[in-house]
C-alpha distance (Angstrom), angle and dihedral (degrees) to the residues before:
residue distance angle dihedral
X1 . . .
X2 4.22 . .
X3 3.47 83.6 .
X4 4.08 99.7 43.1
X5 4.08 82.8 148.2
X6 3.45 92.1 77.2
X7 3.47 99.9 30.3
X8 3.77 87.2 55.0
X9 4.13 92.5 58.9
X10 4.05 99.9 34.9
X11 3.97 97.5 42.4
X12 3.75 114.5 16.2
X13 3.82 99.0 28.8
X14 3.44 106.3 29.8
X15 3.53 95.9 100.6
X16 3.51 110.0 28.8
X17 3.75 96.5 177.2
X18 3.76 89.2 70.1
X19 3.83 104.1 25.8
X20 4.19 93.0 131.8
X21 4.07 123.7 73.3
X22 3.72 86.0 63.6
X23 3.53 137.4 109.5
X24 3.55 130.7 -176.6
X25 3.57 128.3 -154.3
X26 3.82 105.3 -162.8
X27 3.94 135.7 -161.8
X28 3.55 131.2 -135.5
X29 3.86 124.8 -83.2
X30 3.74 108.3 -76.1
X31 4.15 108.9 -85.3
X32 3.86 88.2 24.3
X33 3.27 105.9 112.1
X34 3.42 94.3 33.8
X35 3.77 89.8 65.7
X36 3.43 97.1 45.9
X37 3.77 98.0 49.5
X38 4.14 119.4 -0.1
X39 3.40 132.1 -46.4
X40 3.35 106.5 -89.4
X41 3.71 103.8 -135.1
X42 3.43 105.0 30.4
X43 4.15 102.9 31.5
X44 3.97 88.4 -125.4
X45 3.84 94.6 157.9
X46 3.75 126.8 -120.5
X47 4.07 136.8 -168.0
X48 4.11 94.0 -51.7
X49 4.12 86.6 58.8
X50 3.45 86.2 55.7
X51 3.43 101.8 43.9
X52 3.81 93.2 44.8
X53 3.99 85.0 52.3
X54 3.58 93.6 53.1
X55 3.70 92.5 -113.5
X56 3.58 132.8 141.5
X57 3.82 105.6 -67.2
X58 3.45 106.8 160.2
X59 3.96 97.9 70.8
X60 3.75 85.0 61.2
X61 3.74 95.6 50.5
X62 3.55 85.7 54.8
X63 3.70 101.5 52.0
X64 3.50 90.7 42.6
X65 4.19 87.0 51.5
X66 3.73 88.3 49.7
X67 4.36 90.9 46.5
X68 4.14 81.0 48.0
X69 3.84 91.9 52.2
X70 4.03 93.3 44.2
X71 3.86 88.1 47.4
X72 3.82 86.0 54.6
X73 4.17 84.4 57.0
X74 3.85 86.8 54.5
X75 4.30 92.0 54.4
X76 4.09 91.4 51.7
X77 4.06 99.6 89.0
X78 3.89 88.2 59.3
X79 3.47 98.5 45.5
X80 3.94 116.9 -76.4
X81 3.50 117.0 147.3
X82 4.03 91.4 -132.7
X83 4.05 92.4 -161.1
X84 3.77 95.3 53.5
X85 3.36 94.3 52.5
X86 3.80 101.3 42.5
X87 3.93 87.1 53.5
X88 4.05 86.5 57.9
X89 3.51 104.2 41.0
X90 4.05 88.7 51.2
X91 3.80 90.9 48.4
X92 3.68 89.2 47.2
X93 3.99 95.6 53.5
X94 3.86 95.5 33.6
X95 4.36 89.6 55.2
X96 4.33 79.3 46.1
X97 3.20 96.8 49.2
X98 3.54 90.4 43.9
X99 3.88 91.2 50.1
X100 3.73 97.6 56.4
X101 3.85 89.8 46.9
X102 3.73 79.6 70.3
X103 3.45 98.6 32.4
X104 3.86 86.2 57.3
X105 3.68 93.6 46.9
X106 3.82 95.8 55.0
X107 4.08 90.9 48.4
X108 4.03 77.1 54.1
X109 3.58 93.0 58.7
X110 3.70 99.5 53.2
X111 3.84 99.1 -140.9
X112 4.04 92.5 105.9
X113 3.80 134.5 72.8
X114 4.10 97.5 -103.0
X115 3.94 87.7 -149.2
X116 3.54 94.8 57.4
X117 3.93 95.9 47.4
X118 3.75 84.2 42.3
X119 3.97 92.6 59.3
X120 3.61 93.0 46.9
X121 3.83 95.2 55.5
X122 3.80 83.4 48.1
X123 4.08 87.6 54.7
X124 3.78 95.0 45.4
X125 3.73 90.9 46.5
X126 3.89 93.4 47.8
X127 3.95 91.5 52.8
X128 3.81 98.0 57.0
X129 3.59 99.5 75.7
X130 4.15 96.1 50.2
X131 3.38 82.6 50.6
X132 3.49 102.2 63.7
X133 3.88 99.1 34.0
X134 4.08 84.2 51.1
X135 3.59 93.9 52.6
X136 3.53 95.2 48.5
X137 3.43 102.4 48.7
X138 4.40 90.5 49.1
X139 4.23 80.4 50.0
X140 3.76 93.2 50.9
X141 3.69 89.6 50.7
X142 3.64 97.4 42.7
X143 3.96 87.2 51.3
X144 3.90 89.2 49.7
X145 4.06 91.1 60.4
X146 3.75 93.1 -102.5
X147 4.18 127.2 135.0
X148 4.23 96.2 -111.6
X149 3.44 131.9 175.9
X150 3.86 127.2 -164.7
X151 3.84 104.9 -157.6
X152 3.80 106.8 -166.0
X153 4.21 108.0 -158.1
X154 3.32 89.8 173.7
X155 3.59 99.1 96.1
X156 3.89 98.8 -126.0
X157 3.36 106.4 -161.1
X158 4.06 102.6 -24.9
X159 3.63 118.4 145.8
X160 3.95 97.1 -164.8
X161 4.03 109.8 97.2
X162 3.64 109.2 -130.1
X163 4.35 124.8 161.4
X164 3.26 119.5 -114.0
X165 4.13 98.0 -101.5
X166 4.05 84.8 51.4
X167 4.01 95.5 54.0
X168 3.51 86.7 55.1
X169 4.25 95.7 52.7
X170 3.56 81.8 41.4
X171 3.94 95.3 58.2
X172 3.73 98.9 31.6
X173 3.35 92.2 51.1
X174 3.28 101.5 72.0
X175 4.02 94.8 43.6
X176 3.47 136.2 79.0
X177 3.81 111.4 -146.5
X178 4.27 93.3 -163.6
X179 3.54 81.9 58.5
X180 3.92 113.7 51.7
X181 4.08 125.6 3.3
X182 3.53 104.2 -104.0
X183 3.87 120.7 -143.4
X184 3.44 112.3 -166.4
X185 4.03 127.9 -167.4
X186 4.28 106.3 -114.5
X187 3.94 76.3 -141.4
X188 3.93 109.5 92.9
X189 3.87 118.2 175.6
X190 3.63 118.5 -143.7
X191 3.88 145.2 169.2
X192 4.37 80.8 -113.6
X193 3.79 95.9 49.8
X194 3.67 115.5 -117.3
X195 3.67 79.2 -135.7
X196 3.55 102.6 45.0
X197 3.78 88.6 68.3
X198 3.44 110.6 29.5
X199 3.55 108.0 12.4
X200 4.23 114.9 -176.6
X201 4.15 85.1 19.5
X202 3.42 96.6 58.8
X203 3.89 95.5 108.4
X204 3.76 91.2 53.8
X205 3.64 84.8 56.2
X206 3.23 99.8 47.6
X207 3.79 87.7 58.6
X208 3.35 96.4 50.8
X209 3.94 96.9 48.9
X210 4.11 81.4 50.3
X211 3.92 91.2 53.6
X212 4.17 91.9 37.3
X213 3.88 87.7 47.1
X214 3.95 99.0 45.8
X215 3.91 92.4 36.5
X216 4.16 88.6 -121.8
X217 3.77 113.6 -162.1
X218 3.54 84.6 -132.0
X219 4.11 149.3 6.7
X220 3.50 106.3 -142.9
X221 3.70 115.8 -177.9
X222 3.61 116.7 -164.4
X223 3.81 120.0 -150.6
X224 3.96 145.5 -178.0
X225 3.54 87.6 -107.5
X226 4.01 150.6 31.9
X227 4.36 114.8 -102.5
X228 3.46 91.6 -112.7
X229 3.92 138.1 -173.4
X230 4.04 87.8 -111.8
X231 3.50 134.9 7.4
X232 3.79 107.4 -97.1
X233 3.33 95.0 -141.1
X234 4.02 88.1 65.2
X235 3.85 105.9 26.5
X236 3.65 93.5 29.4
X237 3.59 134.0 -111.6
X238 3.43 102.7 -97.5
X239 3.64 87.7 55.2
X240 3.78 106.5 46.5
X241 3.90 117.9 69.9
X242 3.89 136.3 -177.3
X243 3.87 121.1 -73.0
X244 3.48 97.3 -136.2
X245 3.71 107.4 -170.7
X246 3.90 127.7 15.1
X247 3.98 140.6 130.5
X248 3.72 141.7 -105.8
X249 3.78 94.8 -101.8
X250 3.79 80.3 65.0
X251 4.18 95.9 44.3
X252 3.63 84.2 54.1
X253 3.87 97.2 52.6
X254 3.64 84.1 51.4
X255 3.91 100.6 51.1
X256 3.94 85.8 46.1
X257 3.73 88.5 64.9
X258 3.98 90.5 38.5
X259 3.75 101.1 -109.5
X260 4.47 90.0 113.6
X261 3.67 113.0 -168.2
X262 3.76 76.2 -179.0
X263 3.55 133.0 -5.9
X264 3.67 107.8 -93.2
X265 4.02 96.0 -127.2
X266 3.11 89.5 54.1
X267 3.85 105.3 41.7
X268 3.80 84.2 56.6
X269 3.51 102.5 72.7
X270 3.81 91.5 44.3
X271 3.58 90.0 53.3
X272 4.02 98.4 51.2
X273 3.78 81.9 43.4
X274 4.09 92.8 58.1
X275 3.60 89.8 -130.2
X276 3.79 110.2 142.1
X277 3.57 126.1 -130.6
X278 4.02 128.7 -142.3
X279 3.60 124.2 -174.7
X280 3.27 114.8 -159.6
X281 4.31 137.2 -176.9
X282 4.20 101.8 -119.5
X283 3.67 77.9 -146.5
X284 3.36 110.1 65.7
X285 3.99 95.0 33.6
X286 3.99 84.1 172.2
X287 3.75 92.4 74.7
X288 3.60 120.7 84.2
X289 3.55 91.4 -134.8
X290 3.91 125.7 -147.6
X291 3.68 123.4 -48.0
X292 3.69 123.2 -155.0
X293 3.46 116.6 -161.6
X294 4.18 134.8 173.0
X295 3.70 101.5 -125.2
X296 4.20 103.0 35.8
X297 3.80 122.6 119.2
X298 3.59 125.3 177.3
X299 4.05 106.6 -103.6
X300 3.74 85.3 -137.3
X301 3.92 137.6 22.9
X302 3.68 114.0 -75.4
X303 3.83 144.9 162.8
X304 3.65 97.2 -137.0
X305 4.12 94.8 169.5
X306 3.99 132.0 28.6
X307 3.59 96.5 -174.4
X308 4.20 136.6 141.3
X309 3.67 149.3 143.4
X310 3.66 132.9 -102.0
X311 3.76 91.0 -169.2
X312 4.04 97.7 79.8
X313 3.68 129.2 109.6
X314 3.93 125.9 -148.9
X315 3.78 118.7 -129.9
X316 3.57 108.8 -153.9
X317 4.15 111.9 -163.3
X318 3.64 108.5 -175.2
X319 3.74 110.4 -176.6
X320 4.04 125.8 155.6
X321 4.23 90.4 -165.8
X322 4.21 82.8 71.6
X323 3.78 105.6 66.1
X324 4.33 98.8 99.3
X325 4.07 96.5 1.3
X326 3.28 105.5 123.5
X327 4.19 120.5 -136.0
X328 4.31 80.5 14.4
X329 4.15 88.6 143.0
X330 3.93 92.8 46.8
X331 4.24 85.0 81.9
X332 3.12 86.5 54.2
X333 3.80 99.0 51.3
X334 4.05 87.7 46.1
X335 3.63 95.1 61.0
X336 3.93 93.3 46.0
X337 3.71 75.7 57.1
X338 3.32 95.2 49.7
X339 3.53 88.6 62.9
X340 3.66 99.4 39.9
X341 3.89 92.1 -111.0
X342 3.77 126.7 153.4
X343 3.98 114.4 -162.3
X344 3.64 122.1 -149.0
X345 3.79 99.2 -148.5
X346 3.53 147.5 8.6
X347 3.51 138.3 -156.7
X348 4.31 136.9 178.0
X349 3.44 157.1 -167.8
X350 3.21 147.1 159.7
X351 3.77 102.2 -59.6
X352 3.54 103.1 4.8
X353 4.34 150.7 47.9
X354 3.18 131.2 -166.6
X355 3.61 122.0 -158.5
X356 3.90 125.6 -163.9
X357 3.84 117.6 -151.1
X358 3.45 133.3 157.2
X359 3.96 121.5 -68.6
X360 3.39 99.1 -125.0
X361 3.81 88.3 48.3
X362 4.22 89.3 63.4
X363 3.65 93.8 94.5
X364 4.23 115.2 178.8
X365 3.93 88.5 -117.2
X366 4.03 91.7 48.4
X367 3.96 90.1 59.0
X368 3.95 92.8 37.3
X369 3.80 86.8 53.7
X370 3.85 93.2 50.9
X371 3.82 90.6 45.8
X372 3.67 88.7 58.4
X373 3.73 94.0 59.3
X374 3.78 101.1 31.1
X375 3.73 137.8 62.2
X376 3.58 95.1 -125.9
X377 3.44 132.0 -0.4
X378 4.13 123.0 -176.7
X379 3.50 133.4 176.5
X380 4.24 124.0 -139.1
X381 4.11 122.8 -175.9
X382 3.33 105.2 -137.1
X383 3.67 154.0 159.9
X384 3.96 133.9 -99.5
X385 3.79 116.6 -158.2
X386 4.22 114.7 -178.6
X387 3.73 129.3 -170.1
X388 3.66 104.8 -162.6
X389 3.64 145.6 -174.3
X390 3.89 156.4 152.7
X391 3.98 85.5 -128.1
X392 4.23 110.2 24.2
X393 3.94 94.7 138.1
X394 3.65 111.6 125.4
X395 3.67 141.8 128.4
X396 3.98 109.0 -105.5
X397 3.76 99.0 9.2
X398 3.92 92.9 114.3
X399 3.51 86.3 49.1
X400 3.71 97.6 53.4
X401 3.70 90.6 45.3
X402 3.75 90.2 46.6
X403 3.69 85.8 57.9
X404 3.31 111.0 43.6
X405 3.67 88.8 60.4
X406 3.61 86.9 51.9
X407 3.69 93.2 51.0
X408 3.98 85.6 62.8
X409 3.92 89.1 48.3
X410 3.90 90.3 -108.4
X411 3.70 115.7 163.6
X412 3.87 117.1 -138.5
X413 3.65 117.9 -147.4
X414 3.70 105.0 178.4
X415 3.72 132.1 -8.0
X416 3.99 134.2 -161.1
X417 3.38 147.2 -172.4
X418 4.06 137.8 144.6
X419 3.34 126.3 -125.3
X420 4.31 84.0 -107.1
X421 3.93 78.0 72.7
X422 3.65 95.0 -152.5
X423 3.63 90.5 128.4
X424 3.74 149.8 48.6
X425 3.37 123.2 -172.8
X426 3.80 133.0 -170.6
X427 3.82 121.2 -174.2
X428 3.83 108.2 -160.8
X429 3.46 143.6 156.0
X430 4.46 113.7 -51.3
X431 4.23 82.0 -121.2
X432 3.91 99.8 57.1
X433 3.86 89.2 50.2
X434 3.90 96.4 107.0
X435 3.58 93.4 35.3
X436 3.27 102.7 47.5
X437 3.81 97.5 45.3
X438 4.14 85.9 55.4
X439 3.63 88.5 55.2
X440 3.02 100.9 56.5
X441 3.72 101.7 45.3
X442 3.82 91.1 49.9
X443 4.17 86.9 54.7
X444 3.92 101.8 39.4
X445 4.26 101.6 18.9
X446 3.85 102.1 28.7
X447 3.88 99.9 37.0
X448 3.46 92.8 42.3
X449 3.92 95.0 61.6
């Protein structure tokens, strides 16, 4: 969205014989949302820390009005009308600031669940930034000569409770997308909280409720980048190239890893609706992207995606009592419920399982509570390298994997894969994570083209 300029000529524009029947459900500026909440990656925190703290808040808003307003500045070559949109990003963080005055005075008072007021801040704070990305893009348009439409779901300043899904009929039905280009905030407020339930996905989902909703023919999502078979930053970009068809079982292997094609909340409904997804690089709008459907299989074996996460920590449950006890690993699963934990993998024997979750999901009190049921608990940082794929079943190809890791002296320290064979996945040591995913795409992606 930083660089809506190009954007504007390779995806809106770059047919402008068919520019209507399209709607386009933006993000925020890039670093937006960081700011206003946490950084997304690395949990660096940003104004709703501070407000949740009880710390100064308002400075921030400020700065981050004024970075808003010079942003503006940047938009006025192709078309922004700079005064316009200063005027509404002010009123928009003035009435915010304004809110969580209140908001803070009520938490003051005691008589109101803190949580609660805590998650609304978080939902106010999250919509400012697709608000000002959506109405600049609609101005931009309108300033080129074109029939625009900014469609605000963010509920600004409406009283009447409506879910998410009914804001959207609401909105929609009084538009007609063949007639304007409709730019629609990924924020969507709702009695549920878009937040509440999928927090830093919530614009994906958004999208997909809008394609679900309207029946779209398709949900494309347009990125800074190609879904490659390697991250190019890693294998290197001369090596890497597009996956140009796969399915959602795939997607979903992905986002369990963390590299999301789509969010997987939101990719569901699309999927059950049999509305086809295509991600595409804004960048390179001559490339017909990737297309995910339900139903596609690879005609022959392929590697389509060497992928992992270096962010994962092994939970190592050692317990002699399980060997023969039947439903032994269900405790386990209830206190990773407990603590609202999702793990990514799990492996057994006789006497022990280790499950693999997220780092940042290892909390202090999630290990205490496992070493108060279990003999011996231990914890590991580790790796996760996957080689996945609509079509991976064939005689030898865990053994070729297997060894070209070995070939670079890699140590494996668990393996996986279902008998669905859509995925293999290595858990190694946090240091071999580079080299180990560039192994393996030069033996299963590289060799195999």
């Amino acid at each position: 969205m930083s660089r809506f300029g190009e954007v504007l000529q390779n995806v809106i524009l770059k047919d402008k014989n068919d520019i209507y029947n399209r709607i386009y459900v933006v993000s925020a500026y890039s670093g937006i949302t960081n700011e206003l909440l946490e950084h997304k990656k690395t949990g660096q925190p940003g104004i709703y820390q501070s407000f949740e703290q009880n710390e100064e808040y308002e400075p921030a808003m400020i700065s981050l009005q004024n970075r808003l307003c010079e942003m503006n500045r940047s938009f006025q070559g192709i078309g922004l009308d700079v005064a316009a949109a200063d005027r509404f990003i002010c009123e928009r963080i003035t009435f915010a600031v304004n809110i969580l005055k209140s908001m803070d005075n009520v938490i003051s008072s005691g008589y109101v669940n803190r949580s609660e007021v805590l998650l609304a801040a978080r939902e106010l704070l999250a919509s400012i930034g697709e608000m000002h990305s959506a109405f600049n893009s609609a101005n931009i348009l309108q300033n080129l000569g074109y029939d625009a439409t900014f469609v605000d779901l963010s509920g600004w300043q409406d009283r009447r409770e409506r879910t998410i899904d009914a804001r959207i009929r609401h909105i929609f039905g009084g538009l007609d997308p063949s007639k304007t280009i409709c730019v629609a905030t990924g924020y969507t407020k709702g009695t549920e909280g878009i937040m509440r339930e999928f927090d830093r996905g919530y614009s994906e989902v958004t999208f997909s409720k809008i394609a679900v909703l309207l029946n779209a023919g398709e949900a494309v999502i347009h990125k800074e980048y190609h879904l490659c078979s390697g991250d190019p930053v890693i294998i290197g970009a001369d090596k890497v190239h597009p996956v140009c068809n796969t399915n959602f079982d795939v997607a979903d292997q992905l986002a369990d890893v963390g590299m999301e094609a789509i969010h997987p909340k939101a990719s569901k409904p699309l999927e059950t609706a049999g509305i086809s997804i295509r991600v595409m690089n804004a960048f390179d709008p001559s490339h017909s992207g990737t297309l995910i459907t339900k139903d596609y299989i690879c005609p022959h074996s392929k590697t389509e995606v060497v992928t992992g996460s270096n962010a994962v920590t092994c939970l190592e449950i050692h317990d002699t009592r399980m060997v023969g006890e039947v439903g032994f690993d269900m405790k386990i699963m209830k206190v990773l419920q407990d603590h609202n934990v999702s793990y990514i993998n799990k492996a057994t024997n006789a006497n022990t399982i280790d499950v693999l979750i997220a780092e940042r999901d290892c909390s202090q009190a999630l290990v205490d509570a496992m070493r108060k049921r279990f003999e011996v608990v231990t914890t590991q940082n580790v790796a996760i390298v996957c080689a996945i794929g609509s079509n991976i079943a064939k005689p030898g190809i865990l053994a070729k994997a297997a060894q070209a890791l070995a070939d670079e002296n890699i140590n494996i320290l668990s393996v996986s894969q279902t008998t669905r064979q859509t995925n293999m996945q290595f858990t190694l040591h946090r240091d071999h994570f580079v080299q180990a995913q560039r192994a393996l795409h030069r033996a299963l992606c590289e060799e195999a083209d």
